[in-house]
C-alpha positions as CSV (number, residue, x, y, z in Angstrom):
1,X,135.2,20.5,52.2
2,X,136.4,20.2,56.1
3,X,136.1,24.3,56.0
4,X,133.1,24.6,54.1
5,X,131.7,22.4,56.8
6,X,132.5,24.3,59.5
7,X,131.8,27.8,58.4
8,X,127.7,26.4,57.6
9,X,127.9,25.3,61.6
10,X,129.5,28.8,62.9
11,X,126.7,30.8,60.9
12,X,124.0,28.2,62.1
13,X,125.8,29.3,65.9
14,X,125.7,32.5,65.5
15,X,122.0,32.7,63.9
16,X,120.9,30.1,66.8
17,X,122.5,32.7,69.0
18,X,121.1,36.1,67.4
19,X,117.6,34.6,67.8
20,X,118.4,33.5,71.2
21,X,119.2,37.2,72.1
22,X,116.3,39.0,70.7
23,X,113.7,36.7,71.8
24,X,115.4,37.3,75.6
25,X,115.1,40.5,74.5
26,X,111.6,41.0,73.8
27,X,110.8,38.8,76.8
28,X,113.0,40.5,79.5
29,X,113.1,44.5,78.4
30,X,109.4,45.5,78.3
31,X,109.5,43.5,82.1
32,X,113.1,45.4,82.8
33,X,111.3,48.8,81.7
34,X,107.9,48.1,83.4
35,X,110.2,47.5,86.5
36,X,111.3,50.8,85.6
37,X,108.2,53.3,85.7
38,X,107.0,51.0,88.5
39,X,110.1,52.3,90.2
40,X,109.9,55.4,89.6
41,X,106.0,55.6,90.5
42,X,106.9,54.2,93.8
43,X,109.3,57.0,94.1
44,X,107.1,59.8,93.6
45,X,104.1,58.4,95.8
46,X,106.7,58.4,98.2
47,X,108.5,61.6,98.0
48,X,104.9,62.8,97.6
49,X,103.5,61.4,100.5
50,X,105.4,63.3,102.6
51,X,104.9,66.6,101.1
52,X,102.1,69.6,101.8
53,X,101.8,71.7,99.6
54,X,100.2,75.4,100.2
55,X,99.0,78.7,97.7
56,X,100.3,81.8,99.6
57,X,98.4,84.9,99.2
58,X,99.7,88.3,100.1
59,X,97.4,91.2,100.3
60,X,98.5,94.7,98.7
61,X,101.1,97.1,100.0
62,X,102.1,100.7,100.5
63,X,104.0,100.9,96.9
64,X,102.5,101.3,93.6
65,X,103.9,97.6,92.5
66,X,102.6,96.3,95.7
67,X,98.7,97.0,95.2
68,X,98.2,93.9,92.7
69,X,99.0,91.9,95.6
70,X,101.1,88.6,95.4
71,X,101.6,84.9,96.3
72,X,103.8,81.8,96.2
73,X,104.0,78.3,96.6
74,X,105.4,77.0,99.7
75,X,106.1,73.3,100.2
76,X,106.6,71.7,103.0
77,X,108.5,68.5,103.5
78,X,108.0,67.0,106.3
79,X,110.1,64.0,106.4
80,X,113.0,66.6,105.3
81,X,112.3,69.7,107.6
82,X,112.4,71.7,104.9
83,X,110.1,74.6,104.0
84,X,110.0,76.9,100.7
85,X,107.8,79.2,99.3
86,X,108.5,79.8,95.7
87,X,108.1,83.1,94.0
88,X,107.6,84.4,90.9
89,X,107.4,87.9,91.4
90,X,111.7,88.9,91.7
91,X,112.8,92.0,89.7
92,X,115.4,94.6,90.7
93,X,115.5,98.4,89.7
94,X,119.8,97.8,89.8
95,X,118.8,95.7,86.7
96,X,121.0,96.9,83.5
97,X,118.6,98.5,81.0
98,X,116.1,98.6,83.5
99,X,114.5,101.8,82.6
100,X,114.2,101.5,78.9
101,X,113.0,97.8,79.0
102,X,110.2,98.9,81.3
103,X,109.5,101.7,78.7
104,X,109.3,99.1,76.0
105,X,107.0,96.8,77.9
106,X,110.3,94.2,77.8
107,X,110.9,93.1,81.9
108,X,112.6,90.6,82.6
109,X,111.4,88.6,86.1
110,X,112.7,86.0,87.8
111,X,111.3,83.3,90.3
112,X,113.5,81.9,93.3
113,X,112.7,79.7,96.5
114,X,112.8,81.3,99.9
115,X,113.1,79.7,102.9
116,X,108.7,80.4,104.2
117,X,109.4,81.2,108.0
118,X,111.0,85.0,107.1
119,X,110.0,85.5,104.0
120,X,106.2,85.5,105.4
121,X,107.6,87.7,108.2
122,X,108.6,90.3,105.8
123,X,105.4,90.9,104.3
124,X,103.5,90.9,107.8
125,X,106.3,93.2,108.9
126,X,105.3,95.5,106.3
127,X,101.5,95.2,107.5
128,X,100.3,93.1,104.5
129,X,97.9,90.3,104.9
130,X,98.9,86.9,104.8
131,X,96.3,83.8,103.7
132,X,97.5,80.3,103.5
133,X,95.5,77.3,101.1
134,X,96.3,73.7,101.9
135,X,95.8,72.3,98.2
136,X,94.2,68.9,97.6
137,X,97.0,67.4,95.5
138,X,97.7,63.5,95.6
139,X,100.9,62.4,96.1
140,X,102.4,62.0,92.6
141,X,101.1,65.8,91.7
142,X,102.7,66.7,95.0
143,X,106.2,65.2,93.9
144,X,105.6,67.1,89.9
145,X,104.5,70.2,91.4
146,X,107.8,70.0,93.5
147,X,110.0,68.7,90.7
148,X,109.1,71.5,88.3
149,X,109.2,74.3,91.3
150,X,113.1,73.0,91.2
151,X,114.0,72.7,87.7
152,X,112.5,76.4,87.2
153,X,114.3,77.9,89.7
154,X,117.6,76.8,88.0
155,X,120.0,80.0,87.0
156,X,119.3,79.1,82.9
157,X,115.0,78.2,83.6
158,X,114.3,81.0,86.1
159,X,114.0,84.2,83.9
160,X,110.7,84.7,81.9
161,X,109.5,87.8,80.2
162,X,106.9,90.0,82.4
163,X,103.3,90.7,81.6
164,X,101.5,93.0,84.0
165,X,98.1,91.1,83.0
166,X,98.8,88.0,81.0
167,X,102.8,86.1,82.6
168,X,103.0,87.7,86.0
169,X,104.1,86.3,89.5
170,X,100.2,85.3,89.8
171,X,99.2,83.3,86.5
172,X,102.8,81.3,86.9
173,X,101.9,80.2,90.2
174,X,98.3,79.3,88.6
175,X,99.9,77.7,85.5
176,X,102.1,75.6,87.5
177,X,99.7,74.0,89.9
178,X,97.2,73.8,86.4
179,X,100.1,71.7,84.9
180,X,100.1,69.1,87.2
181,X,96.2,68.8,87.7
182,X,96.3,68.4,83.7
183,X,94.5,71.7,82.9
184,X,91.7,71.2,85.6
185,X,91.8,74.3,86.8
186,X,91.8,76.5,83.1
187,X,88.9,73.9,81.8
188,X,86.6,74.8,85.0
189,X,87.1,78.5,84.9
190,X,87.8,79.8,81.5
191,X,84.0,79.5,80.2
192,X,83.2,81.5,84.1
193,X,82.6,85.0,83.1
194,X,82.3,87.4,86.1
195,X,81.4,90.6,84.3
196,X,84.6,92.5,85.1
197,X,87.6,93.9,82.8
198,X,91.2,94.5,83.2
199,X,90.9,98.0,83.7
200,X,88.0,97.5,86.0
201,X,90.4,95.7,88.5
202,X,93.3,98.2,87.6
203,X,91.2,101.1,88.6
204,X,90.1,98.9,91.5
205,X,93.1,98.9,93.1
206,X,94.7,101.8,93.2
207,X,91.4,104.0,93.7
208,X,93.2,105.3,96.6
209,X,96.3,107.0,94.6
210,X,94.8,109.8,92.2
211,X,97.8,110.0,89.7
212,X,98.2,106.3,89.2
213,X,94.6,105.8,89.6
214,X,94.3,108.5,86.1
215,X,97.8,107.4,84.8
216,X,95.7,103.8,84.1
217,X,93.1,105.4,83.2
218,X,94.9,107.2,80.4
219,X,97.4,104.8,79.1
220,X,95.5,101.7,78.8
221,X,93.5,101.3,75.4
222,X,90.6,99.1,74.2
223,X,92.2,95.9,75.1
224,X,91.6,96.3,78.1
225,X,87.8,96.8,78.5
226,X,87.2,93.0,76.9
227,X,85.4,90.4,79.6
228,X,87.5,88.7,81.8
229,X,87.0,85.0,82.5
230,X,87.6,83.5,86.1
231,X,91.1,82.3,84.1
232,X,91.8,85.4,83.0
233,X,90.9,87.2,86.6
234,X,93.5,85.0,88.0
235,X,96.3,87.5,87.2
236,X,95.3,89.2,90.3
237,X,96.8,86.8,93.4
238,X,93.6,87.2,95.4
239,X,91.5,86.4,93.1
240,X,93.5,83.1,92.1
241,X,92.7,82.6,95.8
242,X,89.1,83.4,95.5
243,X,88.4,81.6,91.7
244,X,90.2,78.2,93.4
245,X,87.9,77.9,96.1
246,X,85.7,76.8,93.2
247,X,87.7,74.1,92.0
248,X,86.8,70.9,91.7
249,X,89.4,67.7,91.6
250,X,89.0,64.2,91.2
251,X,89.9,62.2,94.7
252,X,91.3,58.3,94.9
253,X,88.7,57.3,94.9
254,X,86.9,58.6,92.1
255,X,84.8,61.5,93.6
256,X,84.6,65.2,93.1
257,X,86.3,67.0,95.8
258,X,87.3,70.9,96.4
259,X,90.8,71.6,95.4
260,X,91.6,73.9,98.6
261,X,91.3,71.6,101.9
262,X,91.5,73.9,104.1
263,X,92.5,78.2,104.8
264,X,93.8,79.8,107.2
265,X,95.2,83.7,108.0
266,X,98.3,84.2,108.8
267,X,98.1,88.1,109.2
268,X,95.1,90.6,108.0
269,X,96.2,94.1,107.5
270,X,93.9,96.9,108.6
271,X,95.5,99.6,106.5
272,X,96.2,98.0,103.2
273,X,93.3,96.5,102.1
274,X,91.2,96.4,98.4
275,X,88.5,98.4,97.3
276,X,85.7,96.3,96.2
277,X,84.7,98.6,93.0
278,X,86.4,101.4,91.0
279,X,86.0,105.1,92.0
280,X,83.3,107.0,90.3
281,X,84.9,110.0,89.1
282,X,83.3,111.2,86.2
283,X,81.8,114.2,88.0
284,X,84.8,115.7,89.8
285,X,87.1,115.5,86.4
286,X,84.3,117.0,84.6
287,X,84.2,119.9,87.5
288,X,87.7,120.2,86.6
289,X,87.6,120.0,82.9
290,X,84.7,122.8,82.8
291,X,86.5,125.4,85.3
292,X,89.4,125.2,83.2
293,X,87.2,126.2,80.2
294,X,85.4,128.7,81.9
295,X,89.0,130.5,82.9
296,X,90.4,129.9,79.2
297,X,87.5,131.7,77.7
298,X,87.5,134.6,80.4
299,X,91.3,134.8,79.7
300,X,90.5,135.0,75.8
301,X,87.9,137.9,76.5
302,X,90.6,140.1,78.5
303,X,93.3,139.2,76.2
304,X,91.3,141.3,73.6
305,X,91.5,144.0,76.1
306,X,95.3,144.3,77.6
307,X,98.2,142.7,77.9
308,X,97.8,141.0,81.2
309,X,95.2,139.3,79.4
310,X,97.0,138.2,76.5
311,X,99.6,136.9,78.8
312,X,96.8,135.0,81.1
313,X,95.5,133.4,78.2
314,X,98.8,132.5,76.8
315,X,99.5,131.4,79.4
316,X,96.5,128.9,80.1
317,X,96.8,127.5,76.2
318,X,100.1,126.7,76.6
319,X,100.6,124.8,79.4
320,X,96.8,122.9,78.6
321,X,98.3,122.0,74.8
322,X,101.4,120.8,76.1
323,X,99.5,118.7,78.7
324,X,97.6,117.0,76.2
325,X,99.9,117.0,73.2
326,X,102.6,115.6,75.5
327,X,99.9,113.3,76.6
328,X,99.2,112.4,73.2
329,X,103.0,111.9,72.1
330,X,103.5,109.3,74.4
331,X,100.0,107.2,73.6
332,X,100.7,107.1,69.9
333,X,104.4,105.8,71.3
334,X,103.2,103.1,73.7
335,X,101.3,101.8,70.4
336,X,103.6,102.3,67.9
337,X,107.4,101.7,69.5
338,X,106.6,99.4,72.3
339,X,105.4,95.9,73.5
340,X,102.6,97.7,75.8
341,X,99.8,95.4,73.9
342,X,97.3,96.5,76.4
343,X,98.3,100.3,75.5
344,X,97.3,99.3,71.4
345,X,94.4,100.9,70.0
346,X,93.8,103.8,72.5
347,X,90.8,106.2,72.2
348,X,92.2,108.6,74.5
349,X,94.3,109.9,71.5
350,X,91.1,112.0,70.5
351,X,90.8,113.8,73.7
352,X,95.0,114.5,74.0
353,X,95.3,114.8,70.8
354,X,99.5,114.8,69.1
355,X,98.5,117.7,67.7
356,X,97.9,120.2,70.4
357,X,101.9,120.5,71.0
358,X,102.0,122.8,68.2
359,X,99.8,125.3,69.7
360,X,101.7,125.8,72.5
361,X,103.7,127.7,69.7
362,X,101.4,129.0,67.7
363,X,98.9,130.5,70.3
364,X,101.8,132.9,71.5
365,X,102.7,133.7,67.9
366,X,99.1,134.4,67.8
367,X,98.5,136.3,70.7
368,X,101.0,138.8,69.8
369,X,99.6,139.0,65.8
370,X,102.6,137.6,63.8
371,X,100.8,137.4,60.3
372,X,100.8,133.6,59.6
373,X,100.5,132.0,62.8
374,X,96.9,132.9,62.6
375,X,95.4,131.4,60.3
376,X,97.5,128.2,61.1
377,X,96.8,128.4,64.8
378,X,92.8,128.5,64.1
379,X,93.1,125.5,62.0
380,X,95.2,124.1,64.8
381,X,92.9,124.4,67.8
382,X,89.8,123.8,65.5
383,X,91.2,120.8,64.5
384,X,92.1,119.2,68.0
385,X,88.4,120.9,69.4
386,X,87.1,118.7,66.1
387,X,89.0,115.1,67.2
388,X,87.5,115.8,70.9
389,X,83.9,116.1,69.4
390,X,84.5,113.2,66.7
391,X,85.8,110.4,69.8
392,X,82.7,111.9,71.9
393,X,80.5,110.9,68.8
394,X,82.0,108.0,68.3
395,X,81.1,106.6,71.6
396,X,77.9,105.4,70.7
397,X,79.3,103.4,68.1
398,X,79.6,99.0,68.5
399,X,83.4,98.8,69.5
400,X,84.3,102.1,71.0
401,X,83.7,100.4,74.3
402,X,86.8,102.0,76.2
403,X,86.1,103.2,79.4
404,X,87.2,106.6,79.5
405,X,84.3,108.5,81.0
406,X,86.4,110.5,83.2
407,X,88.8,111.8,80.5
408,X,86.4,112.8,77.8
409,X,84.6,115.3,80.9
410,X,88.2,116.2,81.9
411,X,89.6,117.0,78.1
412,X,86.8,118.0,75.5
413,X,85.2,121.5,77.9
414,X,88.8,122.8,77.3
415,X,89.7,121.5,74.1
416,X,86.5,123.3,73.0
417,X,86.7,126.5,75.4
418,X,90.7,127.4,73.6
419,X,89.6,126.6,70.1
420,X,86.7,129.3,70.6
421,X,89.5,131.7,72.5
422,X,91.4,131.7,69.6
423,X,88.7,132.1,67.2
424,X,87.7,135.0,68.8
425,X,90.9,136.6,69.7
426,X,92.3,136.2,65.9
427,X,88.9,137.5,64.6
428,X,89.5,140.9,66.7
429,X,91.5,143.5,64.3
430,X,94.5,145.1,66.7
C-alpha cells in the first residue's frame, strides 16, 4: 500500500513538473526568439549603416566581348576600409571545353569580388568610360545586398550558366539589387516598353565592325525581333544605368523617392563610345548582292562561248553556293544541335539556303556536260532561286517579322542571277 502511495505522488511530481516546463516554455521562448530577430535586426541596421553601396557602369571596349559594355557592384564599408566591386562578367578562353561549349551556347561564367581602386583603373587604362550610381538602399537592404554579394562569390555559388541576352554579367547585377528591394525594380519597368528589340541593340553596338555587325545580323532568328521591355533592355549595363534612373523606392518615412542618389564619372572615353541607332545598310548589301548577279550572268553568257568563260562562271557559282550553303549548314545547326535559343526559328535559311552546297558540285559537272548533273543541277539552283523568292514573299505575312532587310538584297539578286546561268548554259547544245 506504502508503494502504491508513493508511485501516485511521483507521477503527480513529475506531471506538476511537465506542466511547469511547458507553460515556462510557451512563456519564455516566443520572448527568447523575439529577442532573437530583434538581435539580429539590430545587427544588420548596423552593419548596414555603415555601408554605401554603388552600380558601376563601364562603357564599351576595343574587343568584340567588350562592346556590350559592363558593370559591378562596389561596396563600400566605411567603418571597415574596405572597398569591392563585385563582378559577374569572369570567363577565361584557358577554360576546358571552352570552344565547343561556346559552340553549343553552354558558357559557364563566374562572378568574384575585386578590390574597386585597380580594378576601375584597368578599364580607364584601357580608355573605357567609367559612371558611378550611389543607390538609395536603407540600411537592412544594404546589409542583404552585401550578404548575398558574399555567399555568391563562394567557390560552390559563384558559377552560373551564361546567356548573352537573358543571365549575363548585367541582369545578375539587376537581379541582385531587385532581390533586396523585393522586386521593385522588375514590377516598375517590365510593363515600360521602349520600342526597341534585341537585335536592334545588337546591331547597335557593333555598327562599327562590318563582319560582326553582318555575323548578328545573320545568326540571330525571330526571337530576337520581339519588343523589349525596360526589364528586358537591362541586359545591356548602360541601359540598367539609364532604366534605374527611373526607379522609384519607398523612403523611412513612407515617401516615394529615386532609387539612384546621386552620379558621377569617373572617366568618359572619347574613342569607345555607343552608337545611338543601328546602321542602315540595306542599300550597300543590295549594291553588292546585284553586282555579283550582274557578273554571274555575264560569266554564264561567255561560258557558252569558251573556256575561260566556263571557268569564270564556275568559278563565281562555286564559291557563292558554298558561301551560302555553308551559311546555311551552320543556321539549321545553331537551331537544331545547340542551346543558341535566340538562333531558333531563323528566316535567313531561305536566303542561304542548305541546299546550295550541292551546286558547288554539280555546276562544274555541269559546266563541262557530264549527262546527269544537268538535269539535277537545274533542279538544284531553281530550287534554292525558288526558297529566296518564297522568304521574300513571305515577308508580308503576320509573324515573319525578322529583320533581315540587308540579307534578302544581299542573297536573292544572286540566288536568282546563277539559277538563270545555269538554265541557260544547260539549255545550249555543245
Amino acid at each position: 500500500m506504502l508503494r502504491r502511495l508513493i508511485c501516485i505522488l511521483a507521477a503527480r511530481s513529475f506531471a506538476a513538473i511537465a506542466v511547469a516546463v511547458v507553460l515556462t516554455s510557451a512563456t519564455v521562448f516566443p520572448h527568447t526568439i523575439h529577442a532573437q530577430h530583434e538581435a539580429q535586426a539590430n545587427d544588420l541596421e548596423a552593419t548596414g549603416s555603415r555601408l554605401s553601396v554603388y552600380l558601376v557602369t563601364v562603357g564599351p571596349g576595343r574587343h568584340v566581348w567588350e562592346r556590350f559594355g559592363h558593370n559591378a557592384i562596389w561596396i563600400r564599408d566605411e567603418t571597415a576600409g574596405t572597398n569591392r566591386a563585385y563582378n559577374y562578367g569572369l570567363f577565361s578562353f584557358e577554360q576546358v571545353g571552352f570552344i565547343s561549349r561556346f559552340l553549343q551556347g553552354r558558357m559557364e561564367y563566374w562572378m568574384r569580388g575585386f578590390e574597386t581602386d585597380p580594378h576601375l583603373q584597368g578599364y580607364v587604362s584601357d580608355d573605357r568610360s567609367v559612371w558611378v550610381q550611389e543607390l538609395n538602399l536603407d540600411s537592412h537592404q544594404k546589409a542583404n545586398l552585401r550578404d548575398f554579394l558574399e555567399w555568391n562569390e563562394r567557390p560552390e555559388n559563384r558559377f552560373y550558366r551564361y546567356h548573352y541576352y537573358y543571365d549575363n554579367c548585367s541582369t545578375r547585377i539587376r537581379d541582385a539589387i531587385d532581390r533586396v528591394l523585393d522586386g521593385t525594380i522588375r514590377e516598375q519597368t517590365i510593363r515600360v516598353f521602349p520600342g526597341h528589340t534585341l537585335r536592334y541593340h545588337s546591331l547597335r553596338l557593333v555598327s562599327n565592325d562590318l563582319w560582326t555587325y553582318t555575323g548578328l545580323l545573320l545568326g540571330l532568328g525571330q526571337p530576337v525581333d520581339e519588343p523589349l521591355s525596360a526589364w528586358g533592355e537591362m541586359f545591356l549595363p548602360l541601359k540598367l544605368r539609364e532604366h534605374l534612373r527611373n526607379v522609384e523606392v519607398r523612403g523611412e518615412d513612407g515617401t516615394m523617392q529615386p532609387l539612384v542618389l546621386s552620379e558621377r564619372t569617373i572617366y568618359e572615353s572619347s574613342e569607345f563610345i555607343e552608337a545611338a541607332s543601328p546602321p542602315r545598310r540595306t542599300l550597300p548589301f543590295f549594291g553588292v548582292g546585284l553586282a555579283l548577279a550582274l557578273v554571274a550572268l555575264l560569266a554564264a553568257h561567255r561560258a557558252t562561248e569558251d573556256s575561260i568563260g566556263r571557268i569564270v562562271f564556275t568559278g563565281i557559282a562555286a564559291a557563292w553556293y558554298a558561301l551560302t550553303g555553308l551559311a546555311g549548314l551552320g543556321l539549321a545547326g545553331l537551331w537544331m544541335f545547340t542551346d543558341h535559343d535566340t538562333s531558333y526559328r531563323n528566316e535567313n535559311l531561305f536566303w542561304f539556303n542548305p541546299v546550295a552546297i550541292l551546286l558547288v558540285v554539280l555546276v562544274p559537272l555541269l559546266v563541262y556536260r557530264v549527262p546527269w548533273s544537268e538535269r539535277v543541277g537545274r533542279l538544284a539552283a531553281v530550287f534554292v532561286a525558288g526558297v529566296s523568292l518564297l522568304g521574300l514573299a513571305l515577308q508580308v505575312i503576320p509573324g515573319m517579322n525578322q529583320v533581315s532587310g540587308p540579307l534578302i538584297a544581299l542573297a536573292v539578286p544572286p540566288n536568282l542571277a546563277l539559277a538563270a546561268g545555269v538554265i541557260w548554259y544547260s539549255s545550249i547544245e555543245s
